[in-house]
matplotlib code that plots the C-alpha trace (Angstrom):
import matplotlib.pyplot as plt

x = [-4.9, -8.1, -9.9, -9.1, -5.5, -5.2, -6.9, -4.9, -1.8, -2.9, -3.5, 0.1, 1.3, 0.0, 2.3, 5.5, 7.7, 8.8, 4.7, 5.0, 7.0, 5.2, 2.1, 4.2, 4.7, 1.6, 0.4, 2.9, 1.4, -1.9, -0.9, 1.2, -1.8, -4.2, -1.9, 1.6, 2.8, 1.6, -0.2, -3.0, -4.2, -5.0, -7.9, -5.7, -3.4, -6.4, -7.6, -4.3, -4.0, -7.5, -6.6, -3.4, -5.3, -7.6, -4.8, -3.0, -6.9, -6.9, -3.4, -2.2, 1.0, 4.7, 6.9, 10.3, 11.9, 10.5, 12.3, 15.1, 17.6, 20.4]
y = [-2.1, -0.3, 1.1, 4.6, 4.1, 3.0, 5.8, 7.9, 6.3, 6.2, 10.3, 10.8, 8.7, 11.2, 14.0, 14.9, 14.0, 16.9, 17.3, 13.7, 14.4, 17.8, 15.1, 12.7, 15.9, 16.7, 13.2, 13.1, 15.8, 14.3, 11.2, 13.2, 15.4, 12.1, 10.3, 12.8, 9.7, 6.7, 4.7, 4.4, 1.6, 0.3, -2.1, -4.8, -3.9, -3.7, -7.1, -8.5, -7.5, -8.8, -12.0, -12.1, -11.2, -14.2, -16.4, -15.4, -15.9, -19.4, -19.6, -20.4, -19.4, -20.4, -19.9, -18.6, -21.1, -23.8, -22.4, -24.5, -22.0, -24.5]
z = [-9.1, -9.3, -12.3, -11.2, -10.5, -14.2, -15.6, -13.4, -15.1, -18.8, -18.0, -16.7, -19.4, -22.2, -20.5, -21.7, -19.1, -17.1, -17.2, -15.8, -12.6, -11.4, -11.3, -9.2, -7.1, -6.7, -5.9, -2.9, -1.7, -1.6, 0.0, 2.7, 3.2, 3.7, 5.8, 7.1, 9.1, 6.8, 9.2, 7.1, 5.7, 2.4, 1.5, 0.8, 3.9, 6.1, 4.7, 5.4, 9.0, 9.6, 8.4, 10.6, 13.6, 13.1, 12.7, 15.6, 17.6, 16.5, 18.0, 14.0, 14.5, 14.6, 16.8, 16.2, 18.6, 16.4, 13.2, 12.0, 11.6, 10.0]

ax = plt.figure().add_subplot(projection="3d")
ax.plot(x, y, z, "-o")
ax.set_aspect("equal")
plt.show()
C-alpha cells in the first residue's frame, strides 16, 4: 500500500462514521470518474501483466491439456 493510501486511511479513520461512508462515496466517484469501465491498470497490475507476457514469449507456459485433473 502506498504512503498516501495510508494517510488517506488514518484521515477517514478520525471521521465519525456516517462522516466515514460519504468519503467512501466520494472516492467511488473518483475512481468511476478515472476509469468508468475499470480497465485501467494499477502499478502492480501493470507489473503483473508484463511479467505474464514475457512468460508466455518464452513459451513458459502450461498447458491445460497437461493438467492432471484427477
Amino acid at each position: 500500500m502506498s504512503v498516501v493510501s495510508k494517510r488517506i486511511i488514518d484521515m477517514i479513520d478520525m471521521l465519525p462514521e456516517s462522516e466515514q461512508e460519504l468519503a467512501l462515496e466520494m472516492i467511488k466517484r473518483i475512481v468511476l470518474a478515472w476509469d468508468s469501465d475499470f480497465t485501467k491498470l494499477t502499478p502492480l497490475e501493470r507489473e503483473r501483466l508484463t511479467q505474464s507476457e514475457k512468460e508466455i514469449a518464452n513459451g513458459e507456459t502450461v498447458s491445460h491439456s497437461d493438467i492432471d485433473w484427477n
